[in-house]
N, C-alpha and C positions, 0 to 999 in steps of 0.2 A: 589656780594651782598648776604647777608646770604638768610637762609629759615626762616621763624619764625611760630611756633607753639605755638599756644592760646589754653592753657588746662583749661580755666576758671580764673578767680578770676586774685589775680597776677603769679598764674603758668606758664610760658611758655617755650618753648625750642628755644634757639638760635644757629643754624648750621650754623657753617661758618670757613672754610680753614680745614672741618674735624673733627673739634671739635666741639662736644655737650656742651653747658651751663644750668643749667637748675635751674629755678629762683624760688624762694619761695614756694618750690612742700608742695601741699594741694592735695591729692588723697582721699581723704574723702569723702563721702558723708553728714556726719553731722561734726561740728565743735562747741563743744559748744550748743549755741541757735542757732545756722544758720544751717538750712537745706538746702544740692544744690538740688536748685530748674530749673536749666535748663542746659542742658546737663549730659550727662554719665560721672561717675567718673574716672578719669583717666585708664587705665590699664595699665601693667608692662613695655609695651615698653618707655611711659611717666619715670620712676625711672631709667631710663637706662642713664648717661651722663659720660662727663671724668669732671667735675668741678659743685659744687653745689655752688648757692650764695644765703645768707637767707638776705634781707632789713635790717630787724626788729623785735621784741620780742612778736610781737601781734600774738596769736595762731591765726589768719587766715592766717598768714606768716612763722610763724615757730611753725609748727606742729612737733611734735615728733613722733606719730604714722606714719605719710607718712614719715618722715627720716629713722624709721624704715624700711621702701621697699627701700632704695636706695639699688645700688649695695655694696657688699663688697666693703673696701677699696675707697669708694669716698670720694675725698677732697670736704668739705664745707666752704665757705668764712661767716663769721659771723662779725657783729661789738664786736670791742672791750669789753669785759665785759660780754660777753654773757654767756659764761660756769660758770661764778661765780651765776649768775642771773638764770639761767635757771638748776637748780641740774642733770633733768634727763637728758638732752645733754649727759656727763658722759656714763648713764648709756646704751644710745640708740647707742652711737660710742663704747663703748667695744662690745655691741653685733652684731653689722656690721662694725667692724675695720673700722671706719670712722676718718678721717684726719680732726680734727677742727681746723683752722685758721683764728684765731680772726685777724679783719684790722680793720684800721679807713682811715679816707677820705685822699686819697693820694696814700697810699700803693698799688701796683701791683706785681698781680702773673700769671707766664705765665705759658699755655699747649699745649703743640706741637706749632703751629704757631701761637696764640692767647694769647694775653695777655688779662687779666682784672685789671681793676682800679676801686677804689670804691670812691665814690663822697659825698660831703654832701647831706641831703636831713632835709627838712623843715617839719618832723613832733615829735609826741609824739612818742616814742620806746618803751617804760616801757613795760614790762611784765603785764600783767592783773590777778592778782588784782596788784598793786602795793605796790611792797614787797622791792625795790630795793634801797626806800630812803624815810625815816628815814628805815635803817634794821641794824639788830643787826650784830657786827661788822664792818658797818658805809662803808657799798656799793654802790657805785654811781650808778645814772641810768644809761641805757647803750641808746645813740643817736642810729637814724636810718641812713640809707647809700643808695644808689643809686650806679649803676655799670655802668661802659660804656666797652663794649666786642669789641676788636679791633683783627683783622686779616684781611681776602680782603678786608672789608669793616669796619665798627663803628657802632655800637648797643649800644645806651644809654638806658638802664632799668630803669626807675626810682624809682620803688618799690612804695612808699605809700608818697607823698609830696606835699606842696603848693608850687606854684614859688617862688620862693626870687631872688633877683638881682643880686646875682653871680652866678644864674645856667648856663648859656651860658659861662661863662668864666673858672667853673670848668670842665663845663661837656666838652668842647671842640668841634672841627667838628665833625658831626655825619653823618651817611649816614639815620639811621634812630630809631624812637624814639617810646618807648614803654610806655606810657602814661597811667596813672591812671587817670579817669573819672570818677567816683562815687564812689561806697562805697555797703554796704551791708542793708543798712536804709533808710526810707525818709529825713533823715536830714545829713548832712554833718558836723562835726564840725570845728574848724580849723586844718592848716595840712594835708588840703585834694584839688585833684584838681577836678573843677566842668567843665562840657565840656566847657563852656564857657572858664573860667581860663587856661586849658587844650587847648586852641585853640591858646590864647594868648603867651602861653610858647612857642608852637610851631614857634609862629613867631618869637619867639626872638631867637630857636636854628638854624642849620645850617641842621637841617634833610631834606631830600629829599620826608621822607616816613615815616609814620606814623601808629601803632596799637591800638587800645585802650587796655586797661586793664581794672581791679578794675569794674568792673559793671554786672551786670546780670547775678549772680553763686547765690550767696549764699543770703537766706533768712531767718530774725526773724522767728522763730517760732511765731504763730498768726496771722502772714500778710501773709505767703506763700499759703492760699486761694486765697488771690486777690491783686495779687500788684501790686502798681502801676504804671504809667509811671516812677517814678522813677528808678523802677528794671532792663526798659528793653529798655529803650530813650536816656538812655547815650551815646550810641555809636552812634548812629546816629546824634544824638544834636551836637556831637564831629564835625561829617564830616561836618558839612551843616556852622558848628564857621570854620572849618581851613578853608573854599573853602573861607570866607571873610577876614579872619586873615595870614593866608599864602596859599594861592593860586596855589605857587608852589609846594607846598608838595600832595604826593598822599598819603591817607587817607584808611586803608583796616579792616573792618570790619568786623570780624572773630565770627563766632558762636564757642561755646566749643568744642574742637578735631577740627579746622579749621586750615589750614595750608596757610600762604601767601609765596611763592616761589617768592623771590625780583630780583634772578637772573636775570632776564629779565628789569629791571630797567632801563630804560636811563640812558646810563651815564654825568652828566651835562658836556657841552660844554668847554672847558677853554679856557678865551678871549685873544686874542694874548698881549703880553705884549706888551706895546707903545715905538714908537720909538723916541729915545733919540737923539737927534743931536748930532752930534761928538764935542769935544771940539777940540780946534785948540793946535795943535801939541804942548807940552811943548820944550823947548828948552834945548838940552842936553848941561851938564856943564860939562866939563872937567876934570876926573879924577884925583886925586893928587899921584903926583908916592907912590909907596908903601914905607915904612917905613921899613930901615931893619929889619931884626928879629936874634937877635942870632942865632945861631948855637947849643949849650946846653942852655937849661932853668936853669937857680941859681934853686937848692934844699933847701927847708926853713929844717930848723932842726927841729924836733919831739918833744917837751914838752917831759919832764920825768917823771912819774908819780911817785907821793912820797909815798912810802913804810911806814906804819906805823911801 
């Protein structure tokens, strides 16, 4: 079972067979109007992975300044379209030989014993302000994407999404599922999962084990005097929906820089397969003697090809 590290927001780090994954790195302190209002900003150990994956085009997911800290030479997984959308990407990968590889839902890339697959995901992706449609030269928007990180075990990242009804059949078995629960506002628009909603997905996927995401990082500027239950209930609202929505999943709720180590996981039991009663012996039928076979095979002759 991997380790997973909750750097806040949708940040986290997935270790598992060796390899580092590391999801929508925000190292910021401020983003925008959002001030992190709980927990320390990541520090350089956080920028450290063998494989970056960005969701989606919302600067609280794809920051350019925190891509700026990754290492030299890391590969980052992006939805299709991103680099035409987003100019400075360009400019932040020549200055950290950064590897951008645009996927869409399907596509997988493997490192060392870990592969990744990227999934659909149910929300809005646009770049903010929205430049990317109607834009000159006629650039589509670019959708968001969800990962699932396979090596000993299965890590579905969901990035930033409402359920929709083929999540369990794209996302596949999971051993465990990094879920988005709120948001950075008192309001949620759609495209977002609410712990309740968020409790519900879980029982439709196959995870064993569950993190929250998405909730208690980042705040409006104006409301980070006193925020409310909204800022800081999500993850617990989460635990208390899956203990009645999936019962079997164990639920671990990470402060910022919190590390849940899954190694230790039960591994679920697998039930013996049923036993099939034997069918009554078919009745062997009697070979037909062999046919002879020449001796030389007839050689067909070769077309000639015609010479202009």
């Amino acid at each position: 079972m991997p380790v997973i590290t909750w750097w806040g927001h949708a940040t986290t780090t997935v270790q598992d067979s060796g390899v580092r994954v590391l999801t929508d790195p925000v190292f910021a302190g401020r983003v925008g109007h959002l001030r992190r209002l709980r927990g320390p900003s990541p520090g350089p150990s956080a920028a450290v992975a063998d494989l970056v994956v960005v969701s989606h085009l919302h600067a609280d997911h794809l920051h350019l300044p925190s891509l700026a800290c990754l290492q030299h030479g890391s590969p980052v997984l992006l939805p299709a379209g991103a680099v035409a959308a987003v100019p400075g990407l360009r400019r932040v990968a020549r200055r950290r030989c950064l590897e951008l590889i645009e996927v869409i839902a399907g596509d997988e890339v493997a490192v060392g014993a870990v592969r990744v697959r990227a999934v659909p995901a149910l929300h809005d992706g646009r770049r903010w302000p929205f430049r990317c449609w109607p834009f000159p030269g006629g650039r589509p928007p670019v959708g968001a994407l969800g990962y699932v990180v396979a090596g000993a075990s299965t890590t579905y990242f969901a990035g930033d999404t409402d359920f929709f009804p083929d999540m369990p059949s794209a996302v596949g078995p999971c051993d465990v599922a990094l879920l988005p629960v709120g948001g950075w506002g008192p309001r949620l628009g759609i495209g977002h999962l609410n712990p309740q909603r968020a409790a519900l997905a879980l029982s439709q996927l196959s995870a064993r084990a569950a993190v929250p995401i998405h909730f208690g990082t980042f705040c409006p500027l104006g409301l980070d005097r006193r925020p409310g239950s909204w800022f800081s209930h999500p993850g617990r609202e989460f635990a208390a929906q899956a203990s009645l929505f999936a019962p079997d999943a164990v639920v671990h709720e990470l402060a910022p820089g919190g590390t849940a180590d899954l190694s230790a996981l039960p591994v679920s039991p697998v039930p013996p397969a049923p036993t099939l009663p034997v069918p009554p012996a078919v009745p062997v039928l009697p070979v037909p003697s062999a046919l002879p076979v020449p001796s030389v095979l007839p050689v067909l002759p070769v077309a000639q090809t015609a010479r202009p």
